[in-house]
BAMAR-33643 format. One line per 4 residues: their letters; for each residue x, y, z of C-alpha. Coordinates in steps of 0.001 Angstrom, whole numbers. Example, Ala and Ser with C-alpha at 12.3 -4.5 7.8 and 13.67 -1.06 7.14 Angstrom:
BEGIN
as> 12300 -4500 7800  13670 -1060 7140
***
This chain:
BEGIN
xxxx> 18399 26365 23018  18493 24768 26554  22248 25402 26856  23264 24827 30343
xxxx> 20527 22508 32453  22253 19597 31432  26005 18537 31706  28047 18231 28859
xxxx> 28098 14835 28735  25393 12752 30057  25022 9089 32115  23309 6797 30577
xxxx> 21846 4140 32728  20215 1673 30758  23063 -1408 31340  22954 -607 34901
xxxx> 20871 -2985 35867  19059 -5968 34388  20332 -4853 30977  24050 -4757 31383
xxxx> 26289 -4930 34259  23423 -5707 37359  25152 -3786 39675  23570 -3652 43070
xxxx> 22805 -135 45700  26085 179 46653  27562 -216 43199  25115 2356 41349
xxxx> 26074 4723 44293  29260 4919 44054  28923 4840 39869  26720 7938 40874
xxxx> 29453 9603 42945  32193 8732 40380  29841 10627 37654  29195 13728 39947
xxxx> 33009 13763 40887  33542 14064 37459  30828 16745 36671  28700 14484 35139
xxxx> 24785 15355 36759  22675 14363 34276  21226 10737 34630  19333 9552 31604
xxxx> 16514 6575 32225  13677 5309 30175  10663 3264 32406  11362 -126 30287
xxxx> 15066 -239 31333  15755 -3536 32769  12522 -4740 31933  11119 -1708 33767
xxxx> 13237 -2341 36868  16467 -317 36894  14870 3170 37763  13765 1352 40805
xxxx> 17085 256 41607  18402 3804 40995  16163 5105 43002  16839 3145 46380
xxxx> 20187 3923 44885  19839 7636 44978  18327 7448 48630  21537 5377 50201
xxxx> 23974 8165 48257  22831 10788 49886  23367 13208 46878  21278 16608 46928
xxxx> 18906 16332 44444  18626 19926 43407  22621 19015 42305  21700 16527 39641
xxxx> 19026 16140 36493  17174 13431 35764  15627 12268 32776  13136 9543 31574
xxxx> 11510 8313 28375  7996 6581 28380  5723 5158 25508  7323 2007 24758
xxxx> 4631 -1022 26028  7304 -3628 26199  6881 -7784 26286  8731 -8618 29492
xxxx> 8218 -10470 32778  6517 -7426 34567  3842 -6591 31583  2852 -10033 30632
xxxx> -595 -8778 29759  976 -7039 26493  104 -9319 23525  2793 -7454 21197
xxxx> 5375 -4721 21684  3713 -1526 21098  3571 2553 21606  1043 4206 23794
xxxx> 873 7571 23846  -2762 8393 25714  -2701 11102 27889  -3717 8881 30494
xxxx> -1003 6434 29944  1663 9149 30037  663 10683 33060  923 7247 34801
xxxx> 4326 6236 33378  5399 9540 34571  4095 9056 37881  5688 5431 38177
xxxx> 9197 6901 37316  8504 9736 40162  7535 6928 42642  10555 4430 41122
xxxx> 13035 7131 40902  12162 8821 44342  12086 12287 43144  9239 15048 42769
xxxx> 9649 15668 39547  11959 14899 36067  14018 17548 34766  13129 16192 31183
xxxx> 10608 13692 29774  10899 12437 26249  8811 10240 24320  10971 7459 23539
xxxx> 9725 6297 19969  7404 8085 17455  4311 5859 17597  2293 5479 14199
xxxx> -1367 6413 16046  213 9526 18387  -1676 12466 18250  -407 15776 19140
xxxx> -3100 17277 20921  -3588 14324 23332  -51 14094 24045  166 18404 24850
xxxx> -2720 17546 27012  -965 15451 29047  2466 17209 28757  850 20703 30116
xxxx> -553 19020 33361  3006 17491 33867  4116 20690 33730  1177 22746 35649
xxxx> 1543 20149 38455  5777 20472 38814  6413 16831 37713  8741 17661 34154
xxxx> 10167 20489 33836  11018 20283 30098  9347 17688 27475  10910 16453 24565
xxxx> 11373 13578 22420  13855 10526 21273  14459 9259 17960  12135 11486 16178
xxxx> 12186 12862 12395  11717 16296 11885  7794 16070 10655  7448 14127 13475
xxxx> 8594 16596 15438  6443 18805 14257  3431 17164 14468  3910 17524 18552
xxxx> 5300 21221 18231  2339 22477 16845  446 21760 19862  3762 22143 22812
xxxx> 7306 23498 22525  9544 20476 22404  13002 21274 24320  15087 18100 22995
xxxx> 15735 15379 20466  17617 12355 21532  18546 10703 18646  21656 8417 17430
xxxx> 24503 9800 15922  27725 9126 16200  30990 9726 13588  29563 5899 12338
xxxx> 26260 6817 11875  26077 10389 11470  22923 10568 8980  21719 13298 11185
xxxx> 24461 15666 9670  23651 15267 6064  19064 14860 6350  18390 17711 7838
xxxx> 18042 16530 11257  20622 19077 12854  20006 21845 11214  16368 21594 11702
xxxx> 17250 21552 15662  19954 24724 15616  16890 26614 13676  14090 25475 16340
xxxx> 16416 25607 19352  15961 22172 20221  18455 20437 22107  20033 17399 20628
xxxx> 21234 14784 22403  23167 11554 21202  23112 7724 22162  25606 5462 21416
xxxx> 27910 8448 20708  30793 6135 20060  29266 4242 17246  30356 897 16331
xxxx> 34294 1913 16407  34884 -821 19219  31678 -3011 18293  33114 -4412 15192
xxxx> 36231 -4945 13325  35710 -4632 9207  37303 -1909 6663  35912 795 8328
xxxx> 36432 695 11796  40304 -205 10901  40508 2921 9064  39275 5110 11814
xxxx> 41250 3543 14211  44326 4313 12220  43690 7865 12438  42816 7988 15487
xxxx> 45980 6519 16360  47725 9277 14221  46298 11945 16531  46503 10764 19836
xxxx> 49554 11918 20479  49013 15698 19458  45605 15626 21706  47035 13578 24495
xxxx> 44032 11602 24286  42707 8747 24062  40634 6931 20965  37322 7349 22554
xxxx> 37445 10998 24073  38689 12061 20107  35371 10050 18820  33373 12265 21465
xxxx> 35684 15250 20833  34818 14913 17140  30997 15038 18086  31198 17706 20583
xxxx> 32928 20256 18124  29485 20145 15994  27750 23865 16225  24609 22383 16848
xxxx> 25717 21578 20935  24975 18096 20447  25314 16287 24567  26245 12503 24216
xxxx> 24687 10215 26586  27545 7922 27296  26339 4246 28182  29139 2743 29948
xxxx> 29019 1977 33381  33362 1977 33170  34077 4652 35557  37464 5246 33127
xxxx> 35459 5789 30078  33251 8305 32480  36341 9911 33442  37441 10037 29879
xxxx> 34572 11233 28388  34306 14305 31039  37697 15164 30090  36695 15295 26125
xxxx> 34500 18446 26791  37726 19942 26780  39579 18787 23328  38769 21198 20715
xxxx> 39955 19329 17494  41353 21323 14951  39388 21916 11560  40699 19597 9412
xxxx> 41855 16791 11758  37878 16674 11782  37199 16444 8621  40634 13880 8574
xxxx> 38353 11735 11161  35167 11866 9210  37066 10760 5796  38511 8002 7486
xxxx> 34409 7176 8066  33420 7363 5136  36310 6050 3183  36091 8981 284
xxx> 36891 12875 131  34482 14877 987  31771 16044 -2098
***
């Protein structure tokens, strides 16, 4: 398993710009410094972010900070043909997976991102028409040519997965899981991973515990609260604490552009929960015993 060539938790950068918060240069490099300061090097993109303009951004971004580049690991996700104000000859959101068309998103990321080459390259959504032996094509001249180093995908089912793995190793899975929507734990989708040493990694680690406010989340916040004291922690580094403790090395990529939250989620690498305070957590979830 690629253990090691990406920090423990991850940036996520998608509400950097047009998407979220809009920060400008100077705010995305000191969010950049904040992240590094807190030994978070991993930066994760995808080319539609911000209606395909925040990797730009970053970029210019990652010029003005000055930060080594060997020091940090950036990733991006292509595919997605999205309807926005910069592709307004797409008649309808759609996948492409050519091997023409991922050679060029990977090249516009390079140019956007100004860097050489990605550390990692997923395919952001399983398209339909894909076809593995086009897409290893293109993959193995990324690689032969030093622009990826490792290839993977994003949101991808285990057949799916394999349909690309027969023709190229696939490093990582970036899928969503979270202790509110932790399907991945119970289909297969983990264990598949640990058995092919593929890396998982999670978005929206935290789930919906501080998007909504029904039955459930009340119940896992009332647990929570029961065990912050004993962790000296706060509610979200236990929800990432509770995902980090899985065997399968899951890495959360941790959306918020709240240098706090960054700060917090750094420091809940460290909490090891004990066995059944995470089971406690995940019954509070699901609202029954376990089976």
């Amino acid at each position: 398993m690629t253990q090691n060539k990406y920090s423990k938790v991850i940036a996520g950068t998608m509400t950097w710009g047009q998407w979220g918060k809009q920060l400008d240069t100077k705010g995305m490099v000191k969010l950049m410094h904040h992240c590094i300061d807190n030994q978070i090097t991993t930066f994760d993109h995808a080319d539609i972010y911000g209606d395909y303009t925040t990797e730009k951004e970053f970029g210019n971004a990652f010029i003005e900070s000055g930060i080594d580049r060997n020091k940090i690991e950036l990733i991006s996700k292509c595919g997605i043909q999205y309807l926005g104000n910069t592709r307004s000859e797409n008649k309808v959101k759609h996948y492409n997976y050519s091997k023409d068309y991922i050679i060029w998103s990977v090249e516009q990321s390079l140019s956007n991102l100004k860097t050489d080459y990605l550390d990692l390259l997923l395919l952001h959504r399983p398209s339909p028409l894909m076809e593995g032996e086009v897409i290893a094509e293109a993959i193995s001249d990324l690689k032969q040519q030093g622009k990826i180093k490792e290839f993977g995908v994003s949101n991808f089912t285990n057949t799916q997965t394999d349909l690309i793995s027969k023709h190229i190793a696939i490093d990582v899975n970036q899928i969503q899981f979270s202790l509110t929507e932790h399907t991945a734990m119970h289909d297969g989708s983990l264990d598949y991973m640990q058995t092919n040493n593929i890396q998982p990694m999670s978005w929206s680690p935290l789930g919906s515990v501080f998007k909504e406010d029904n039955e459930q989340t009340r119940r896992i916040h009332k647990q929570l609260g029961a065990l912050l004291q004993k962790y000296n922690a706060t509610e979200d580094q236990l929800l990432l604490a509770w995902l980090l403790k899985h065997p399968a090395n899951i890495l959360p990529v941790v959306g918020t552009t709240n240098t706090e939250r960054l700060s917090n989620a750094y420091t809940a690498s460290n909490i090891d929960l004990e066995l059944e305070d995470w089971f406690l957590i995940l019954v509070a979830c699901q609202g029954h015993k376990v089976p």
